[in-house]
MIGU-332153 format. One record per residue (C-alpha): residue in one letter; x, y, z; residue number from 1. Coordinates in steps of 0.5 Angstrom, whole numbers. Example, Ala and Ser with C-alpha at 12.3 -4.5 7.8 and 13.67 -1.06 7.14 Angstrom:
2
<node res="a" xx="25" yy="-9" zz="16" n="1"/>
<node res="s" xx="27" yy="-2" zz="14" n="2"/>
***
This chain:
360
<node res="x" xx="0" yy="0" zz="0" n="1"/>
<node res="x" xx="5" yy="5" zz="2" n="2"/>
<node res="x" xx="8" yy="3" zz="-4" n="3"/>
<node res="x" xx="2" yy="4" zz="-8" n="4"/>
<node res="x" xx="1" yy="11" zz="-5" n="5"/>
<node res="x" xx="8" yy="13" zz="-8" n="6"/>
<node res="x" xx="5" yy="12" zz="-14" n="7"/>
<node res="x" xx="-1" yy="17" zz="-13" n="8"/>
<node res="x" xx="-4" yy="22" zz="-18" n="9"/>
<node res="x" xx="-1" yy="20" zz="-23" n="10"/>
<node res="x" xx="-1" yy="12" zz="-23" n="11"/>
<node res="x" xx="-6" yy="8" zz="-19" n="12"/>
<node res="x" xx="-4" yy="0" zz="-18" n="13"/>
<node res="x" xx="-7" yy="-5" zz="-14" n="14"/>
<node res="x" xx="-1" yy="-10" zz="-12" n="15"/>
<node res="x" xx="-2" yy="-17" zz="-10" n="16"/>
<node res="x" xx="0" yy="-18" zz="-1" n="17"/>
<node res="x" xx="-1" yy="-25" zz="-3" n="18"/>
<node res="x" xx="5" yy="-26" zz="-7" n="19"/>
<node res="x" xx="9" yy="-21" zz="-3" n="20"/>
<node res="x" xx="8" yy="-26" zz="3" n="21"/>
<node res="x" xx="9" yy="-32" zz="-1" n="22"/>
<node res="x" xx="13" yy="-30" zz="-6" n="23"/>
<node res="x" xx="19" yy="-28" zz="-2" n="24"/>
<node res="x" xx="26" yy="-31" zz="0" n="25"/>
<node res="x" xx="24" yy="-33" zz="7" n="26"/>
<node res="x" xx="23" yy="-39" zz="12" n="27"/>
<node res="x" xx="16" yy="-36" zz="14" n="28"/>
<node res="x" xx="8" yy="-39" zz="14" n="29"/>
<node res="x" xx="4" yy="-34" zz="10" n="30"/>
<node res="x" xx="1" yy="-33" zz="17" n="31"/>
<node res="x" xx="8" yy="-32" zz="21" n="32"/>
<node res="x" xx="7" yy="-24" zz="20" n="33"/>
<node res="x" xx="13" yy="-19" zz="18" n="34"/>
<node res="x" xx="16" yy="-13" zz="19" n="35"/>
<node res="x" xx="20" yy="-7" zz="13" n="36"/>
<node res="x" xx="26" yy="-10" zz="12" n="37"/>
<node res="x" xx="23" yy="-17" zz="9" n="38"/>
<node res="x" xx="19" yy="-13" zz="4" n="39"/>
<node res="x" xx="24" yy="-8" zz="2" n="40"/>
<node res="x" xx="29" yy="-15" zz="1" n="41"/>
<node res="x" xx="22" yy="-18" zz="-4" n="42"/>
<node res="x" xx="22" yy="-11" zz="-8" n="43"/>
<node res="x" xx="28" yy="-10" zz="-9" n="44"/>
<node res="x" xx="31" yy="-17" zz="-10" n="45"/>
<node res="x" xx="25" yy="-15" zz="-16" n="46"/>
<node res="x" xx="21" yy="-22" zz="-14" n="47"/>
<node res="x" xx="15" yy="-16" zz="-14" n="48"/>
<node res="x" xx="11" yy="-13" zz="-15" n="49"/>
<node res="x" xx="6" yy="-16" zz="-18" n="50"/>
<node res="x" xx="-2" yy="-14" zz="-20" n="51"/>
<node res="x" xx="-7" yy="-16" zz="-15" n="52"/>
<node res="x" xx="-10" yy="-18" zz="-21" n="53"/>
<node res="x" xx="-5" yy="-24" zz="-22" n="54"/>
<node res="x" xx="-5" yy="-27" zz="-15" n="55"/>
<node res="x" xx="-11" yy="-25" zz="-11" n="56"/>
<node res="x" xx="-11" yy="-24" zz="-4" n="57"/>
<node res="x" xx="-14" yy="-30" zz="1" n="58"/>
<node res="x" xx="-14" yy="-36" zz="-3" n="59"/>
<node res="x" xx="-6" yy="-38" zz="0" n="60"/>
<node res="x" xx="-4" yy="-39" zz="-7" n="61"/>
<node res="x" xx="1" yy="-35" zz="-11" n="62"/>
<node res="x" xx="3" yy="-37" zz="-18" n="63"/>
<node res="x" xx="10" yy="-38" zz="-20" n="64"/>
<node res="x" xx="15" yy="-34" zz="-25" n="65"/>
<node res="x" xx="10" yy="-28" zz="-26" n="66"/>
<node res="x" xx="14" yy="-21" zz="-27" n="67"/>
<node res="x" xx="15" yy="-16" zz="-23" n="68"/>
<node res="x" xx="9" yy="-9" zz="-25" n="69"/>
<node res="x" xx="15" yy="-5" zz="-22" n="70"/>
<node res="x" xx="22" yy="-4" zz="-21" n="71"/>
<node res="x" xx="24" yy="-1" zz="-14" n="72"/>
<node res="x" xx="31" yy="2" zz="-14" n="73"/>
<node res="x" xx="30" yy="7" zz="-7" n="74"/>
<node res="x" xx="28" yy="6" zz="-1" n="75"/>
<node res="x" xx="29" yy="11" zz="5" n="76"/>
<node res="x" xx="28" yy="9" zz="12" n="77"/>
<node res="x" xx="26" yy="16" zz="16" n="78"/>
<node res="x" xx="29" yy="17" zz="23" n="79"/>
<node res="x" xx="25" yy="14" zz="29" n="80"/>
<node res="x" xx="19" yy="18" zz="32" n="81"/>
<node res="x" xx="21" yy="24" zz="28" n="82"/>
<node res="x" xx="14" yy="25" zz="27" n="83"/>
<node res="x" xx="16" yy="31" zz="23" n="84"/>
<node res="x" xx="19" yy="27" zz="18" n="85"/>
<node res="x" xx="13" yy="23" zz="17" n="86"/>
<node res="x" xx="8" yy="28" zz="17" n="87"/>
<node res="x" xx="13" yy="32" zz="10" n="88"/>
<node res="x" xx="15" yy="25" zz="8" n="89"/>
<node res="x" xx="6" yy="24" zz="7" n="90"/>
<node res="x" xx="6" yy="30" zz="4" n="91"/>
<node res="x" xx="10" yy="31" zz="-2" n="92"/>
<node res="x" xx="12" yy="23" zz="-2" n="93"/>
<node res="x" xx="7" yy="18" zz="0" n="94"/>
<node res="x" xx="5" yy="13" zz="6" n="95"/>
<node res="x" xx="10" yy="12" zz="10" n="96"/>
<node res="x" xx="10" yy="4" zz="12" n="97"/>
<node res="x" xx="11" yy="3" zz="19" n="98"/>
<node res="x" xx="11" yy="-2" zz="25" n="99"/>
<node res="x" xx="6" yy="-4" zz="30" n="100"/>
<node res="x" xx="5" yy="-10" zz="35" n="101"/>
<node res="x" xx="-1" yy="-12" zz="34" n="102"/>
<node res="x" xx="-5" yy="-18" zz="37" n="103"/>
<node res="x" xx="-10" yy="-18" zz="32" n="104"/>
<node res="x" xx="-10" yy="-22" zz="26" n="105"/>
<node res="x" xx="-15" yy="-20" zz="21" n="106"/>
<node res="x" xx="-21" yy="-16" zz="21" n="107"/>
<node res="x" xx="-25" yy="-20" zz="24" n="108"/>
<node res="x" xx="-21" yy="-20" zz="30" n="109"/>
<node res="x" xx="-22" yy="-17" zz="37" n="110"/>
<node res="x" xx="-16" yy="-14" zz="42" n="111"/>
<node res="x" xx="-16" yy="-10" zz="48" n="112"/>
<node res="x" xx="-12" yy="-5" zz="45" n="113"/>
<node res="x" xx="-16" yy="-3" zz="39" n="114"/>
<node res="x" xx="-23" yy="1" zz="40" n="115"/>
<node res="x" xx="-27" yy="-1" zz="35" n="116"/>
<node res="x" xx="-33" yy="4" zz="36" n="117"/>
<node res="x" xx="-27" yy="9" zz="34" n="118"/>
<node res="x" xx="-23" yy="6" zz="30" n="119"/>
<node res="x" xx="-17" yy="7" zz="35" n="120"/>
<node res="x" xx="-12" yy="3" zz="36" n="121"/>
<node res="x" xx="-6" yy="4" zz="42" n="122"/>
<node res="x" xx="0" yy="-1" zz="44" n="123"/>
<node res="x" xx="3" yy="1" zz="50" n="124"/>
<node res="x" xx="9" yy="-4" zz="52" n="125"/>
<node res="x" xx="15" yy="-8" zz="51" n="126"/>
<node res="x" xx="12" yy="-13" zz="45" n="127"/>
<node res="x" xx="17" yy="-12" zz="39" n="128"/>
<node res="x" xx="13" yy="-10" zz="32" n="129"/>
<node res="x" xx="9" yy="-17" zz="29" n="130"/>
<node res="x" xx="6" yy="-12" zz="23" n="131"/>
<node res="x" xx="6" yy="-7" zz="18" n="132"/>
<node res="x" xx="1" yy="-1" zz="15" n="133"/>
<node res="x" xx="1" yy="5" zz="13" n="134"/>
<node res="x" xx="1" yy="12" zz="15" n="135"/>
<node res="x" xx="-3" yy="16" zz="10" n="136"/>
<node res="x" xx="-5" yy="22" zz="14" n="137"/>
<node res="x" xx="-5" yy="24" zz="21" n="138"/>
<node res="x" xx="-10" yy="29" zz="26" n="139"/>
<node res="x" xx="-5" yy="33" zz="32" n="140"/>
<node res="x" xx="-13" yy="34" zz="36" n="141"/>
<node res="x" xx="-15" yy="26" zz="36" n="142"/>
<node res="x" xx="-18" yy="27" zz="42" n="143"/>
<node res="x" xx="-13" yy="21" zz="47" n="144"/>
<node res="x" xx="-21" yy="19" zz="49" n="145"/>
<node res="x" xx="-22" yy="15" zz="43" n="146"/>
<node res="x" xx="-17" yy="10" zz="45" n="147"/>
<node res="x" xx="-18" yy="5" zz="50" n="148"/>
<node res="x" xx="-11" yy="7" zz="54" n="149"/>
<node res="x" xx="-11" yy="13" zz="59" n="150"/>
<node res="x" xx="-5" yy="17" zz="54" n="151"/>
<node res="x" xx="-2" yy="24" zz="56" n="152"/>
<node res="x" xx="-4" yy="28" zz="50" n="153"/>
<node res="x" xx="-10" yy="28" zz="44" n="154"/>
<node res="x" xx="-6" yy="26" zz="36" n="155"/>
<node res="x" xx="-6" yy="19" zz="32" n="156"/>
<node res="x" xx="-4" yy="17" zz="25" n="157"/>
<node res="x" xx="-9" yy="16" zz="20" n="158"/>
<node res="x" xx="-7" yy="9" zz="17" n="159"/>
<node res="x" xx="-9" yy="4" zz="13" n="160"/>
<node res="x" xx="-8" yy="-4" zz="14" n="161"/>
<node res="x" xx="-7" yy="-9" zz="9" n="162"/>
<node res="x" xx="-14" yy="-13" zz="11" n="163"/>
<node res="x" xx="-19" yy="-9" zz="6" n="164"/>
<node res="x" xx="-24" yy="-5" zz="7" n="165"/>
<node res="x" xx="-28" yy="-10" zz="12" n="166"/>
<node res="x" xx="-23" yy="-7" zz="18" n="167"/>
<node res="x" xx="-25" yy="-1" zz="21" n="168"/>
<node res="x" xx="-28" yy="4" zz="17" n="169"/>
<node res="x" xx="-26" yy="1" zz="10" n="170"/>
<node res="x" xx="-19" yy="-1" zz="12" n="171"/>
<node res="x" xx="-17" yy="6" zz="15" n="172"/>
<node res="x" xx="-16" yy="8" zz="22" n="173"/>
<node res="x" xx="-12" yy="11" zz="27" n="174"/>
<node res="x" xx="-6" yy="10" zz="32" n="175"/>
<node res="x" xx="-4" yy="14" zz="38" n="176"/>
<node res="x" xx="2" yy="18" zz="37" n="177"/>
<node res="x" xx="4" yy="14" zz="44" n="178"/>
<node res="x" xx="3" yy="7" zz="41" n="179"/>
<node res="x" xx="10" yy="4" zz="43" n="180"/>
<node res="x" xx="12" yy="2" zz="36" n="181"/>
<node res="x" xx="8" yy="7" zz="32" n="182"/>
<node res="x" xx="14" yy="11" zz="27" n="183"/>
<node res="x" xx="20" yy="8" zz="30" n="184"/>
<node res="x" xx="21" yy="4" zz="23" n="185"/>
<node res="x" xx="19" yy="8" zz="18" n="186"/>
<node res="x" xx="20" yy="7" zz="10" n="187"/>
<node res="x" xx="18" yy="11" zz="4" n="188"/>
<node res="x" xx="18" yy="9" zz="-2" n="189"/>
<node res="x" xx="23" yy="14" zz="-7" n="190"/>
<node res="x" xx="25" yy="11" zz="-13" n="191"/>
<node res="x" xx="20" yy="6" zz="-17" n="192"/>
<node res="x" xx="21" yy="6" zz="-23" n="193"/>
<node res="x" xx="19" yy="2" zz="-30" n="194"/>
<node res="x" xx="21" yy="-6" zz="-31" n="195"/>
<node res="x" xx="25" yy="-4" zz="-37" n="196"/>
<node res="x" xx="29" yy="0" zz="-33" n="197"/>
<node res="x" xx="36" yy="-5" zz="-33" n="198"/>
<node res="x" xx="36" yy="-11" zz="-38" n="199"/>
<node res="x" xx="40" yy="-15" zz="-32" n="200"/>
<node res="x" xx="40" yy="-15" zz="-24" n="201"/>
<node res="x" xx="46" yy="-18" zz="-20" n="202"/>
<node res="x" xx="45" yy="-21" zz="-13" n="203"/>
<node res="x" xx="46" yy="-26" zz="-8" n="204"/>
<node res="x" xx="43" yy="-22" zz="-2" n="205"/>
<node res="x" xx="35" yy="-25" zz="-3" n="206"/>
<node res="x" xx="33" yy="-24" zz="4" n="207"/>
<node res="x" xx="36" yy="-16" zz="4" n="208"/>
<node res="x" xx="39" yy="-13" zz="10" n="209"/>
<node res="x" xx="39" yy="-17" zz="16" n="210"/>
<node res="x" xx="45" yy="-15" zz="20" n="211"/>
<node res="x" xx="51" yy="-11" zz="19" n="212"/>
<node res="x" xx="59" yy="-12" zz="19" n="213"/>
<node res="x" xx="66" yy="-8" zz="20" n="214"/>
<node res="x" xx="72" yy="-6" zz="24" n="215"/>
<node res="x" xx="69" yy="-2" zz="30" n="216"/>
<node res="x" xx="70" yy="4" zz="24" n="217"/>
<node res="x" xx="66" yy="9" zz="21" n="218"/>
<node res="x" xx="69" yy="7" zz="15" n="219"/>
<node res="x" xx="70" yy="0" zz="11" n="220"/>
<node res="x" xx="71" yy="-3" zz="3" n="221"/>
<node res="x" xx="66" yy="-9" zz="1" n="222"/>
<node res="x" xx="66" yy="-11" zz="-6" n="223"/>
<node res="x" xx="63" yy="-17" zz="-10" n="224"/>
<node res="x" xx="65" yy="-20" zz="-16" n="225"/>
<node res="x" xx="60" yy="-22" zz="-22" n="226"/>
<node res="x" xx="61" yy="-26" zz="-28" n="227"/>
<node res="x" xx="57" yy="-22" zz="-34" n="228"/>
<node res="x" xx="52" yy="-26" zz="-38" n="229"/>
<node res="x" xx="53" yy="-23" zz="-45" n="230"/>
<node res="x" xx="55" yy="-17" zz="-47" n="231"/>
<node res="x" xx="53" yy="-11" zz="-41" n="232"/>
<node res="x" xx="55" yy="-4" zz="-40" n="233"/>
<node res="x" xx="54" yy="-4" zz="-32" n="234"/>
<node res="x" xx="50" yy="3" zz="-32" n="235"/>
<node res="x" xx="49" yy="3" zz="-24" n="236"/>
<node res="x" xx="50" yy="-1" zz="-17" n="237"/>
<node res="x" xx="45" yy="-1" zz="-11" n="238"/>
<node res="x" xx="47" yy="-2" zz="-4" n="239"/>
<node res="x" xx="44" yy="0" zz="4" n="240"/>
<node res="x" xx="46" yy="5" zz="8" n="241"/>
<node res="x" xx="46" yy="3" zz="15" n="242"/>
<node res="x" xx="46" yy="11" zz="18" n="243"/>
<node res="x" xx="44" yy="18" zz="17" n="244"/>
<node res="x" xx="49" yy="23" zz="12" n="245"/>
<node res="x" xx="52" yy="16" zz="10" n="246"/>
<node res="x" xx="57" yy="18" zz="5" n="247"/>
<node res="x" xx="61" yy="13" zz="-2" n="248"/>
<node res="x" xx="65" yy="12" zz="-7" n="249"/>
<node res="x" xx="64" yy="8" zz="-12" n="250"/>
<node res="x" xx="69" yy="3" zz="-16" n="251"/>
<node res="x" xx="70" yy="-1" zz="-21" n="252"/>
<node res="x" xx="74" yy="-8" zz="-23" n="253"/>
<node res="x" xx="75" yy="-11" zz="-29" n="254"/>
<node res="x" xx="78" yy="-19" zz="-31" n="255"/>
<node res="x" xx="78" yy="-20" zz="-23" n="256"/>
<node res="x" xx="81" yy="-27" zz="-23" n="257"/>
<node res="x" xx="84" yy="-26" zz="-14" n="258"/>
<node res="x" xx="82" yy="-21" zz="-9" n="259"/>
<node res="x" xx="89" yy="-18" zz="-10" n="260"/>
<node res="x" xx="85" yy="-15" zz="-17" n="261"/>
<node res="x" xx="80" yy="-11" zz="-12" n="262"/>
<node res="x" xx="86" yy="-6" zz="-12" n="263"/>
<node res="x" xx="85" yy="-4" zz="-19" n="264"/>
<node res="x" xx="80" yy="0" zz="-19" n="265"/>
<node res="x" xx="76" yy="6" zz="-22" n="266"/>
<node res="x" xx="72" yy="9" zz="-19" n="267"/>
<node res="x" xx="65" yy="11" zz="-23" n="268"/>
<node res="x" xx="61" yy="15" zz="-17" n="269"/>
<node res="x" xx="61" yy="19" zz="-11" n="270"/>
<node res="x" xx="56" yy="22" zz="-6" n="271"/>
<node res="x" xx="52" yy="22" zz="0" n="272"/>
<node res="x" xx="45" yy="21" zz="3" n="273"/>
<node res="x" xx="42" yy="24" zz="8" n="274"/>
<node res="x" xx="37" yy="18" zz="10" n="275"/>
<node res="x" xx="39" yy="11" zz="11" n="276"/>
<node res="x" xx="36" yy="6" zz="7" n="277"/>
<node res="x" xx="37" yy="2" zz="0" n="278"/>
<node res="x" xx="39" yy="7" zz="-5" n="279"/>
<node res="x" xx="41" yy="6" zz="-13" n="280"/>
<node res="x" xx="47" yy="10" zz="-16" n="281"/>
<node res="x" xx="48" yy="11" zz="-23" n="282"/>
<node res="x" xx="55" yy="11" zz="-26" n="283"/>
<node res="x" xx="57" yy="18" zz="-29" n="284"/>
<node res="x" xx="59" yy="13" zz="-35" n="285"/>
<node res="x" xx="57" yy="5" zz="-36" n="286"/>
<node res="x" xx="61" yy="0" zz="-36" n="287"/>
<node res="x" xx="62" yy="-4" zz="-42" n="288"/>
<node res="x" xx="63" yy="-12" zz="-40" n="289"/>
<node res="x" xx="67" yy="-18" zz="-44" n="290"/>
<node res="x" xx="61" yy="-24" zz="-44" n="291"/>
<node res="x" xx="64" yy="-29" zz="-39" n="292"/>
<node res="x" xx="68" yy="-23" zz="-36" n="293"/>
<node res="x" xx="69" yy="-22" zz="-28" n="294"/>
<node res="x" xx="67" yy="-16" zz="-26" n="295"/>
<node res="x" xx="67" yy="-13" zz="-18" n="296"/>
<node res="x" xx="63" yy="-7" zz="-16" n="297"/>
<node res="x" xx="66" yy="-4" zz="-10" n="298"/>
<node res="x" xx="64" yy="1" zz="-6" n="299"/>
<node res="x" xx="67" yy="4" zz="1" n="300"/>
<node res="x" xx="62" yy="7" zz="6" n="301"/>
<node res="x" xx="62" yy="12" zz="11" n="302"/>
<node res="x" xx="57" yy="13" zz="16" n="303"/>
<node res="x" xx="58" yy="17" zz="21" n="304"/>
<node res="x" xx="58" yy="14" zz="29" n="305"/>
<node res="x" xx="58" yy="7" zz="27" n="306"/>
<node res="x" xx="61" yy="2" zz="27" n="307"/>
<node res="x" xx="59" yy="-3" zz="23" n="308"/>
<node res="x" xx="56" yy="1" zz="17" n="309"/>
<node res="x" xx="56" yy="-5" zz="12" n="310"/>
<node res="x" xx="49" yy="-8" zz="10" n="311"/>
<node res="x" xx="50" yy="-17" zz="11" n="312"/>
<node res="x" xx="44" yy="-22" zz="9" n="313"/>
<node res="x" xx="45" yy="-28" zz="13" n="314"/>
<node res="x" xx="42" yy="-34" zz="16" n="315"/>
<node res="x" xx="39" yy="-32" zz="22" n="316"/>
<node res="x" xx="34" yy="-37" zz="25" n="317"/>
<node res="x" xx="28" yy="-33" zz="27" n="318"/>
<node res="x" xx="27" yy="-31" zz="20" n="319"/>
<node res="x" xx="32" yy="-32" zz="14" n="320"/>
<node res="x" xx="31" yy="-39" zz="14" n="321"/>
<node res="x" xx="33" yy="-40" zz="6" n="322"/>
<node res="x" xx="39" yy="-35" zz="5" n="323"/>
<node res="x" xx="43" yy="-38" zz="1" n="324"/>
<node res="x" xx="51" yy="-36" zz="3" n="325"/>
<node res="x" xx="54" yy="-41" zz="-4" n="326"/>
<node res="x" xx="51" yy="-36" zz="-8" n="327"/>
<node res="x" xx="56" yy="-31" zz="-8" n="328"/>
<node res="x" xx="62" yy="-28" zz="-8" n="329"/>
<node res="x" xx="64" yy="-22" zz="-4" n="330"/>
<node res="x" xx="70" yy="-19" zz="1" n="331"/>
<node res="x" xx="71" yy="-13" zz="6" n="332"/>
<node res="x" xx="76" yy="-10" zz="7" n="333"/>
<node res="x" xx="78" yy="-3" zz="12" n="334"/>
<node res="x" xx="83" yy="0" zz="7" n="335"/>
<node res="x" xx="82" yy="-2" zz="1" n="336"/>
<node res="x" xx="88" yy="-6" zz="1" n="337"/>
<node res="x" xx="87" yy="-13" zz="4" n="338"/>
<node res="x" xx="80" yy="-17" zz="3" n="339"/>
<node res="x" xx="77" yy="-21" zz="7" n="340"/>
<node res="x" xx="73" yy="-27" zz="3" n="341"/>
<node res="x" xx="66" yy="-25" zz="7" n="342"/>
<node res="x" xx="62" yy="-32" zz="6" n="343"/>
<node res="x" xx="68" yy="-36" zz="9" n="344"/>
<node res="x" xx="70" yy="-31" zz="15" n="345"/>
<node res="x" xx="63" yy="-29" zz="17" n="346"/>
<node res="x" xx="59" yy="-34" zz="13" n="347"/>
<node res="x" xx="54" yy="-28" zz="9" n="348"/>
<node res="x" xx="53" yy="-25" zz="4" n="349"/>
<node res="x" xx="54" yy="-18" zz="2" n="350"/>
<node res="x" xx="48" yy="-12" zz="0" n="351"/>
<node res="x" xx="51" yy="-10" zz="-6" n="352"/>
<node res="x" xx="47" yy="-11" zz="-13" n="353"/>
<node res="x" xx="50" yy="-9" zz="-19" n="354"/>
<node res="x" xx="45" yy="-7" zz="-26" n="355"/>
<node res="x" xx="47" yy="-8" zz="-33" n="356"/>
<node res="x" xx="44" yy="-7" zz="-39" n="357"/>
<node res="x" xx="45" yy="-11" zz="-46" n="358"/>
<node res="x" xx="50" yy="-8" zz="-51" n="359"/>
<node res="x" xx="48" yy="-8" zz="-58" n="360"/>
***
């Protein structure tokens, strides 16, 4: 939906949640729930979205091989409980995609936390976020009455869940602004572009981001090597930032045969970006790739009071259960010089994807 909203006036899509939920890299029943970071990894991987025409909600069936309406190069992730940011990011963007903990399950549940009369819903607690939805709007002067929790003040998001319109009043409702889990993970869709924007994507990080790795440093190198399918010309690379006003440098490798190859490089890109987030950079010139030749994309990042600023997809038990760690081949590095093997030292696969189209 949030992703829907993005697109607003000017192009109206219905996507399919049905496949988002099932066609997806992870070990989880359609049931399990989700949270931001899962369906970022799904649309940026390009595995949706798709039409809710193609694969109807409800009926727990996805069809197979069904290609994606819509390419997401760029996702931001706003800073936590900065309202302000929101309330602008709505404005002149989109919905921003948020976390509740919810005990509902579908619309025809009942919670404690969530008034139906009113459509109001607040969780105050310690429970972590078991699912998302959409901010579309928001009233500084809802009245903190309308809620079933004694709050200090008036205000609540307007947000939309993915149920359809039987919840609440056609699917819109309100959270408090005091919800515990409201506007801590916030994601805004800012780059969406169309399918045919690159002929190619290369990739081993299915399930995205799901921890960070570095040198107890503001700053490391990491790369990956790809072999080119055809005759390409790199045209851009994708990757995470991991803070705020993290800033990159993009470098290319051509004919890699060892990592001692990773030293000679070009570099292609540099620049910043305020948000943290998924971000695709456009190379000031492509790069044209022999067919069959090894390529690497390197990139070093700096992200200013962290420690381990370098995205990583790994297996983690509670949801990643289908990463596939013998599909890539990336390295770190923390001056550029020596490289460390990241799948065989830290058993994971680097968040950088590099984007080719076909030469003539």
């Amino acid at each position: 939906m949030a992703l829907e909203t993005s697109l607003m006036p000017e192009e109206t899509y219905d996507f399919s949640e049905d496949h988002m939920s099932i066609r997806n890299s992870f070990g989880m029943d359609q049931n399990d729930g989700g949270e931001y970071t899962m369906s970022m990894a799904y649309l940026l991987a390009w595995q949706g979205p798709v039409l809710e025409s193609q694969d109807p909600y409800g009926d727990r069936m996805s069809p197979e091989n069904l290609a994606p309406t819509k390419h997401v190069q760029e996702i931001q992730i706003l800073p936590s409980k900065d309202y302000e940011a929101i309330k602008e990011a709505i404005y002149y963007t989109g919905g921003v995609q948020s976390s509740l903990y919810t005990s509902l399950k579908n619309e025809k549940s009942r919670s404690v936390y969530f008034n139906e009369e009113n459509g109001a819903y607040c969780y105050i607690g310690t429970e972590k976020p078991n699912h998302d939805v959409v901010i579309v709007g928001w009233d500084d002067n809802y009245p903190k009455e309308n809620f079933n929790i004694d709050l200090e003040g008036d205000g609540a998001f307007i947000c939309v869940n993915s149920w359809g319109p039987e919840f609440s009043d056609g699917g819109y409702f309100y959270v408090s602004y005091y919800d515990t889990n409201i506007g801590i993970h916030n994601i805004l869709y800012t780059g969406v572009e169309a399918p045919d924007n690159y002929g190619h994507i290369y990739q081993s990080d299915l399930c995205g981001w799901v921890g960070q790795l570095g040198y107890n440093k503001e700053s490391a190198y990491f790369a990956n090597v790809y072999q080119a399918a055809g005759r390409e010309n790199l045209e851009a690379v994708g990757f995470y930032a991991t803070g705020q006003d993290t800033r990159y440098q993009v470098y290319v490798s051509q004919n890699v045969g060892d990592p001692a190859d990773l030293s000679d490089r070009t570099l292609v890109a540099e620049g910043s970006f305020e948000n943290a987030g998924f971000y695709t950079v456009r190379l000031e010139e492509p790069v044209e790739l022999a067919a069959g030749s090894r390529f690497a994309v390197i990139v070093k990042i700096t992200t200013p009071g962290g420690l381990r600023p370098i995205a990583i997809e790994y297996n983690s038990e509670e949801k990643t259960a289908k990463v596939d760690i013998s599909d890539g081949e990336g390295y770190i590095s923390l001056r550029g010089t020596a490289w460390e093997r990241a799948e065989e030292q830290y058993g994971c696969n680097l968040c950088l994807k590099a984007y080719t189209s076909d030469r003539e």
